[in-house]
RORO-862230 format. One record per residue (C-alpha): residue number from 1; residue in one letter; z, y, x negated. Coordinates in steps of 0.02 Angstrom, whole numbers, plus 32768, in hexadecimal, padded with zeros to 4 digits. Example, Ala and Ser with C-alpha at 12.3 -4.5 7.8 and 13.67 -1.06 7.14 Angstrom:
// residues 2
REC   num   residuo      w      v      u
REC     1         a   8186   7F1F   7D99
REC     2         s   8165   7FCB   7D54
***
This chain:
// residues 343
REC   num   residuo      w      v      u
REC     1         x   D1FA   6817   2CC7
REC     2         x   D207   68CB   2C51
REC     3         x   D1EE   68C9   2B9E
REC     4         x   D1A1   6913   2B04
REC     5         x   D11F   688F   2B12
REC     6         x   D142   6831   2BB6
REC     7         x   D0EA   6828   2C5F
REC     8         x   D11C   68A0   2CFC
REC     9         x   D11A   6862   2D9A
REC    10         x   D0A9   68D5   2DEF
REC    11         x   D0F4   6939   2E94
REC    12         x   D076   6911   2F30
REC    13         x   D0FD   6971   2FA4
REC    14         x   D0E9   6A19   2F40
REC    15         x   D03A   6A74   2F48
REC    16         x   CFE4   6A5F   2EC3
REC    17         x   CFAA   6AF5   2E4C
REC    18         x   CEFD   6B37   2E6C
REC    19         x   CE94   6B72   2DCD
REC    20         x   CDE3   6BAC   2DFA
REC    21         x   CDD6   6B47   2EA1
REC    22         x   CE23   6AA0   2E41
REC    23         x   CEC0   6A4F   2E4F
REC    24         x   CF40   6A3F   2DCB
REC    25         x   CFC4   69BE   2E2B
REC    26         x   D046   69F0   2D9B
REC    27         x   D0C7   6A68   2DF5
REC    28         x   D149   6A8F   2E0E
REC    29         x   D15E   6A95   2D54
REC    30         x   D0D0   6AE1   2D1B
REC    31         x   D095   6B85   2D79
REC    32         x   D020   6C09   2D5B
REC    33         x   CF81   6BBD   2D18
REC    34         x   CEE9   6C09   2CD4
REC    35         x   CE4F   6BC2   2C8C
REC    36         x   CE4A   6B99   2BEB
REC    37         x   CD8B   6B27   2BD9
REC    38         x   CD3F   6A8B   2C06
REC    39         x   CCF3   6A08   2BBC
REC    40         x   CC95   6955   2BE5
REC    41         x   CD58   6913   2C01
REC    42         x   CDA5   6990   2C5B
REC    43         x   CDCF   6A32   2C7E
REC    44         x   CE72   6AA1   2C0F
REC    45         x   CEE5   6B23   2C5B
REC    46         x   CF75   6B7B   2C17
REC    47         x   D008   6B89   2C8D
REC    48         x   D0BF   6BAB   2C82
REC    49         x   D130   6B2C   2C5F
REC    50         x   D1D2   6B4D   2CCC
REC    51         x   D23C   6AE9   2C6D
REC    52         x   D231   6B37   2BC5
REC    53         x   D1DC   6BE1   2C00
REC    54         x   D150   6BCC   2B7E
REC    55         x   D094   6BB9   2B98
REC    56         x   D040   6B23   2B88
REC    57         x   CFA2   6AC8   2B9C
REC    58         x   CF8B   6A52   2C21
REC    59         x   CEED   69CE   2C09
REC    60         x   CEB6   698F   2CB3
REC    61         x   CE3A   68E8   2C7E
REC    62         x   CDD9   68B3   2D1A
REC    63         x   CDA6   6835   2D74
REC    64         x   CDE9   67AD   2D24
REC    65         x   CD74   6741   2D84
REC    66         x   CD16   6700   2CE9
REC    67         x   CD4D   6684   2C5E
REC    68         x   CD20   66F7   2BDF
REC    69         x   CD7A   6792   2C0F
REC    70         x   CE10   672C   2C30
REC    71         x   CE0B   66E9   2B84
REC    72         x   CDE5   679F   2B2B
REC    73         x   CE80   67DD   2B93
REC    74         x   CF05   674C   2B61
REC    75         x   CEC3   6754   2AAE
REC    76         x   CEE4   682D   2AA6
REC    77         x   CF89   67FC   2B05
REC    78         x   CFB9   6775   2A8D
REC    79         x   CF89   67D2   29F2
REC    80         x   CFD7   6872   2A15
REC    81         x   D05C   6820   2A51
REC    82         x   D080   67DF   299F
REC    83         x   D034   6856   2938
REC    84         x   D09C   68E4   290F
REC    85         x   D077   697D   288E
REC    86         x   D05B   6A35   287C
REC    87         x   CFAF   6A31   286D
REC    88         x   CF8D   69AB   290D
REC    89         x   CF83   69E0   29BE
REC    90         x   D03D   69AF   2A0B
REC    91         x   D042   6952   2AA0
REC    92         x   D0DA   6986   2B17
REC    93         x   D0D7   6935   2BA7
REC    94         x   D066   68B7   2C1D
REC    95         x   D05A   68C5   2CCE
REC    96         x   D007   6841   2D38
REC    97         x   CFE1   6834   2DF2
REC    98         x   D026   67B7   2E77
REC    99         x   CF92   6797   2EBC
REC   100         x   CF3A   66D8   2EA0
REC   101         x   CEBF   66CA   2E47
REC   102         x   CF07   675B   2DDF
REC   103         x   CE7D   67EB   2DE4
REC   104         x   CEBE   6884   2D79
REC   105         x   CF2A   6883   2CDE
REC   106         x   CF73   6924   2CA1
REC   107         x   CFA5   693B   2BD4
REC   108         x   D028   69D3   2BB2
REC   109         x   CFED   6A0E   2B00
REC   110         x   D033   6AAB   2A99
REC   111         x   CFBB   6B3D   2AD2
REC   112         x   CF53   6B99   2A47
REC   113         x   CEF5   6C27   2A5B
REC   114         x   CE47   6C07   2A1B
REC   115         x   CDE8   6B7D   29D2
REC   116         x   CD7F   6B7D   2936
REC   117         x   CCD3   6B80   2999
REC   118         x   CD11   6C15   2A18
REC   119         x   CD4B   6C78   2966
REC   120         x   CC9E   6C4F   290C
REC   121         x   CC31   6C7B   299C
REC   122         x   CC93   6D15   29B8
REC   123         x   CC74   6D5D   28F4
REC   124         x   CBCE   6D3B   2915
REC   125         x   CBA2   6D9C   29AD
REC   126         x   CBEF   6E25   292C
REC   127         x   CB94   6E12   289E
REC   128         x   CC3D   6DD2   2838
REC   129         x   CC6F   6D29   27E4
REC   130         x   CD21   6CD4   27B6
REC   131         x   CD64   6D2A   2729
REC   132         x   CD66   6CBF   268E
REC   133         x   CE20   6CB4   269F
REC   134         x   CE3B   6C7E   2748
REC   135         x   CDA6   6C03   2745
REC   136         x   CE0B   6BC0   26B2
REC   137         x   CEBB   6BBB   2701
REC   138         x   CE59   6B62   27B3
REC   139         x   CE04   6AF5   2724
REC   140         x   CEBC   6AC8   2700
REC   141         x   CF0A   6A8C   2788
REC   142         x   CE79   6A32   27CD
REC   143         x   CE98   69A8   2721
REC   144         x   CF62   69CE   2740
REC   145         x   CF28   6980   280B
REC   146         x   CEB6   6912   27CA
REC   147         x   CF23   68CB   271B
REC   148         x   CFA5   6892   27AF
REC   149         x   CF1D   6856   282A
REC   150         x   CEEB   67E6   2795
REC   151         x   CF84   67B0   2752
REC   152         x   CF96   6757   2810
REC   153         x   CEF8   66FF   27DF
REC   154         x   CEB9   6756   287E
REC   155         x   CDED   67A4   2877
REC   156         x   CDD6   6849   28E6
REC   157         x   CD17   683A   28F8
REC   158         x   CCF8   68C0   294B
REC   159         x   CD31   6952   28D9
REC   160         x   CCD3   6A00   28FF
REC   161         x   CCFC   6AC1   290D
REC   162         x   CD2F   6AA9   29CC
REC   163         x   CDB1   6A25   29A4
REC   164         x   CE0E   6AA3   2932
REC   165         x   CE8C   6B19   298E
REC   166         x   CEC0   6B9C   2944
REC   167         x   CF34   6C29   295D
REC   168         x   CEE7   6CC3   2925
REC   169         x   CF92   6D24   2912
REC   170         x   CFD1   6CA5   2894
REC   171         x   CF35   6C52   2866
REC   172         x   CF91   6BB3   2898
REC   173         x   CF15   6B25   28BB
REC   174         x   CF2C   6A80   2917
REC   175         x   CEAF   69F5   2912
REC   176         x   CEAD   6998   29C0
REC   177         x   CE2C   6929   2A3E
REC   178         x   CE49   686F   29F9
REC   179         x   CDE8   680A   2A79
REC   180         x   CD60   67E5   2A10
REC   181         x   CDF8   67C1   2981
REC   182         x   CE14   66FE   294E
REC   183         x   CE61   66AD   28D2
REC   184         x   CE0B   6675   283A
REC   185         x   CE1B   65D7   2800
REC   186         x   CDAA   65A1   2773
REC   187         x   CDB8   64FC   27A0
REC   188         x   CD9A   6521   2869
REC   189         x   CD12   65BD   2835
REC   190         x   CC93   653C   27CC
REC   191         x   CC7C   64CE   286E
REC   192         x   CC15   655F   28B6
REC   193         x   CC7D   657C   293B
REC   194         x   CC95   662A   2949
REC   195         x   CC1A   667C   29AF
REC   196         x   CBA7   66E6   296E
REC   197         x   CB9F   6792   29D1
REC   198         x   CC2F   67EC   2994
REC   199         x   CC3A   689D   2954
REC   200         x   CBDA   6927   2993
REC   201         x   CB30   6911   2954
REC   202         x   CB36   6997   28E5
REC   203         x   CBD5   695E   28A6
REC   204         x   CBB3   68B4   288E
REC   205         x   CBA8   686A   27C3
REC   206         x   CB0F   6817   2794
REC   207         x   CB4B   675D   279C
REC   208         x   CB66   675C   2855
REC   209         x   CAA5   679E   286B
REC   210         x   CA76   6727   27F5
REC   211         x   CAE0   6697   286A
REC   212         x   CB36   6675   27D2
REC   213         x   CBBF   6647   284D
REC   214         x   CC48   661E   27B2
REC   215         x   CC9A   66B7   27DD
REC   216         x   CD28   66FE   277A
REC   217         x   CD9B   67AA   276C
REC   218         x   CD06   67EB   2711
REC   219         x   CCAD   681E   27AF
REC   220         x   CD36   6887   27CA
REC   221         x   CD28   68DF   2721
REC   222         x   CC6A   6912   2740
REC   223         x   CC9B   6959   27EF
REC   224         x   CCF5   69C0   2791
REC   225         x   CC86   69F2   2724
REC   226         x   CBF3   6A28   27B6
REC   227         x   CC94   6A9A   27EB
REC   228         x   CCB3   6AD2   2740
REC   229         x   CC03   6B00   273F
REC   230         x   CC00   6B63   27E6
REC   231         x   CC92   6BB7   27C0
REC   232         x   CC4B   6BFF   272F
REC   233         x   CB94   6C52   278B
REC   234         x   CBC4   6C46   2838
REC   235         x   CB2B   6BB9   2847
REC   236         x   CB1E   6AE9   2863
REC   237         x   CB02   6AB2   27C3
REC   238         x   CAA0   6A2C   2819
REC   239         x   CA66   6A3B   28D1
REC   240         x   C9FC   69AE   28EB
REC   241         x   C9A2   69BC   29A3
REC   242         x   C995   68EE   29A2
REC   243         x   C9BA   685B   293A
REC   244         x   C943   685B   28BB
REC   245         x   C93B   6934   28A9
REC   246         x   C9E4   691A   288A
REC   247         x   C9DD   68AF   2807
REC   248         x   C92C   68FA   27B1
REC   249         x   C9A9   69A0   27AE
REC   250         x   CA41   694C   2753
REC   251         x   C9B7   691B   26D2
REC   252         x   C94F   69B7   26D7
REC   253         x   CA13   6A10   2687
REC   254         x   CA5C   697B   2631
REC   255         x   C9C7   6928   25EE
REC   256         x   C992   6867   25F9
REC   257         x   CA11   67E9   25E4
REC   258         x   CA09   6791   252A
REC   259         x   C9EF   66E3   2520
REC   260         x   CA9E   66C3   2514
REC   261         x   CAB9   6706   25C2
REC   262         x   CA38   66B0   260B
REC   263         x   CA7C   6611   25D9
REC   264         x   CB1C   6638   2643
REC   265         x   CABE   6635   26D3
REC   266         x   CAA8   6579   272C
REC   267         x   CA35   65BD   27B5
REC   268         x   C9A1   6581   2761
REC   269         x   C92C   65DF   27D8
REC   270         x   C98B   6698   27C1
REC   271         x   C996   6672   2703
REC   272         x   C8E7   6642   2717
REC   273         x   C8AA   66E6   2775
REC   274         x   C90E   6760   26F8
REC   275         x   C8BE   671C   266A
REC   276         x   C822   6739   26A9
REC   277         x   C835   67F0   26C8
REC   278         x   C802   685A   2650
REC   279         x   C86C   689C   25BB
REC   280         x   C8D2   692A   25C5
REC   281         x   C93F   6966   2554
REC   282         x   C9EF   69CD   2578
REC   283         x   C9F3   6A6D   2599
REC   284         x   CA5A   6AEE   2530
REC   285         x   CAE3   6B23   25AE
REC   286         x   CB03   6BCB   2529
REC   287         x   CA57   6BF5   2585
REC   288         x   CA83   6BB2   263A
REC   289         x   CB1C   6C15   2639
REC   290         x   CB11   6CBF   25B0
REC   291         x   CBB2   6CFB   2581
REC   292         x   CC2A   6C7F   25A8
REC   293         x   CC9B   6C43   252E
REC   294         x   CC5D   6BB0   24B4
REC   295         x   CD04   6B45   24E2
REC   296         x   CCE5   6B59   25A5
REC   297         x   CC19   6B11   2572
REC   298         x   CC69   6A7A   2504
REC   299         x   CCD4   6A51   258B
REC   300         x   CC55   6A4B   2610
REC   301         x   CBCD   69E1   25B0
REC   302         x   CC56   6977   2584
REC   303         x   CC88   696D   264E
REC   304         x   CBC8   6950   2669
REC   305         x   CB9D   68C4   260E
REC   306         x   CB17   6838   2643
REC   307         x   CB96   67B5   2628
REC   308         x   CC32   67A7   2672
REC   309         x   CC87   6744   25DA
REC   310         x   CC5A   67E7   2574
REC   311         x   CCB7   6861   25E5
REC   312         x   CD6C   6895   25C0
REC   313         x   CDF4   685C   2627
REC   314         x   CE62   68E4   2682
REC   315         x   CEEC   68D7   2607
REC   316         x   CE62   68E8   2569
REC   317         x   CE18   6990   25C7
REC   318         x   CEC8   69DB   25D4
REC   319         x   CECD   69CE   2503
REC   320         x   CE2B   6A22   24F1
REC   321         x   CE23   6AD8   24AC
REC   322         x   CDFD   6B27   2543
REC   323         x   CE95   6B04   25A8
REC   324         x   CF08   6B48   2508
REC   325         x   CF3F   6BDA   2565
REC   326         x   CF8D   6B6B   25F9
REC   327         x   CFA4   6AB4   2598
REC   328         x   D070   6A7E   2595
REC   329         x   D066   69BA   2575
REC   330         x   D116   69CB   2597
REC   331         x   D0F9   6A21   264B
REC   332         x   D06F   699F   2672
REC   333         x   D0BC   68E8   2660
REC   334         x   D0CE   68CF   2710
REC   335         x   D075   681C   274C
REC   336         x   D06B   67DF   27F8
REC   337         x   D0B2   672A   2815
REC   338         x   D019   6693   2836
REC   339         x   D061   6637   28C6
REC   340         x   CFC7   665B   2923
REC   341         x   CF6C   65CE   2978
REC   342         x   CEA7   65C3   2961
REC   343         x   CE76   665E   29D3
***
């Protein structure tokens, strides 16, 4: 079965492609692949798609021997499959093995050329940064992605530079890897039954260190701002080396939470450990980061708050000042639909 988001068969009888000494069973359709990365879940190629004659990106996710993977996969395939915008990674096609028990699953996804950690770590090795402009107009699109994402009542959790692709010709960027994504619930989130490692620890907001476990969009929001932050010196903001660096570094730059904050937190035993750390106070970001622009430094305190119920929401970021050269409420009212079931 062929379709924009359906499965393929895959063809046993044809050979399959060979990329770097691994098979791709995906032909005859798809020819011509080169290495693209590879990650904890799999291993990306670009190929040519016969059918349509463009490039694309082909996702092989393997083995699909474990409960876990199996679930990451069907939750990307389900999500994608549903979730459809400019600014969100756009799942083409799903190709699936005859073998029993099913080993390999393939995702088709729109190629781009780069992604946002590959383009940072590049300007670095030459001295350079993001201009302010384009770190503004990538700033964009990621609230455009993430506005939509949240308007399906569906939390990313695991937002960092290497989950933005971007096209460097247009500056076109697509937000995709949803495995760790669910769907938040406030009813289902205050049970505590959302698992705690999510996010790339750098990446993560305080209230999942803090097993805070009420999660809520808002972890999304200060993912955004770590990348805001790296965008704009080509460092981590915060690259804890364990649990509790990471957290004594969040502090260390955004100062201790207030007592008002503290009392969000039920974990009596993290509340109790953060108020027994000494006092520090925030730091000026006009000194962190000289010569930026003051709205770009509102904007990222405001994205870096202690407590989630203090950060913005994605549509409330698109209003601020900073986005005024690219904000069009009337070019942004696009929602996703909430028939998801709990993810």
């Amino acid at each position: 079965m062929s379709m924009d988001t359906a499965t393929d068969a895959a063809q046993p009888a044809v050979a399959p492609l060979d990329v770097q000494g691994r098979s791709f069973n995906i032909t005859p359709r798809y020819q011509e692949g080169q290495l693209v990365g590879e990650g904890a879940y799999g291993m990306v190629i670009s190929a040519l798609d016969t059918k349509t004659g463009q490039r694309v990106a082909v996702k092989k996710v393997t083995p699909l021997t474990h409960q876990t993977f199996c679930q990451r996969t069907l939750r990307e395939i389900i999500l994608l499959s549903r979730l459809k915008h400019d600014n969100i990674v756009n799942l083409m096609n799903v190709i699936a093995g005859d073998e029993q028990p099913l080993s390999e699953v393939y995702l088709v996804l729109n190629l781009m050329e780069t992604d946002l950690h590959k383009l940072l770590k590049s300007l670095n090795r030459r001295g350079e940064c993001l201009s302010p402009s384009h770190t503004c107009f990538f700033l964009y699109q990621m609230f455009l992605g993430i506005k939509y994402i949240h308007s399906a009542n569906v939390i990313h959790r695991d937002l960092k530079p290497g989950n933005m692709l971007i096209n460097v010709s247009n500056c076109d960027l697509r937000i995709c890897d949803f495995g760790l994504a669910r769907v938040y619930d406030p009813t289902f989130t205050q049970k505590g039954e959302l698992t705690e490692y999510v996010a790339t620890r750098w990446y993560r907001a305080p209230e999942v260190m803090v097993r805070q476990r009420a999660y809520s969009k808002a972890m999304d929001i200060w993912s955004l701002g770590c990348i805001l932050a790296e965008m704009l010196s080509n460092r981590a903001i915060f690259p804890g080396k364990n649990y509790l660096d990471q957290i004594n570094k969040i502090l260390d730059i955004i100062g201790s939470p207030d007592d008002e904050s503290l009392r969000e937190i039920p974990n009596e035993r993290s509340r109790g450990y953060l108020m027994a750390l000494p006092q520090r106070d925030r730091k000026d970001f006009t000194e962190l980061y000289p010569q930026q622009p003051p709205h770009v430094l509102d904007l990222l305190q405001k994205l870096l708050e202690f407590s989630p119920s203090r950060r913005p929401t994605a549509e409330a970021a698109l209003d601020h000042p900073y986005f005024e050269d690219y904000h069009d409420p009337a070019d942004e009212v696009l929602v996703a639909a909430r028939a998801f079931c709990s993810l």
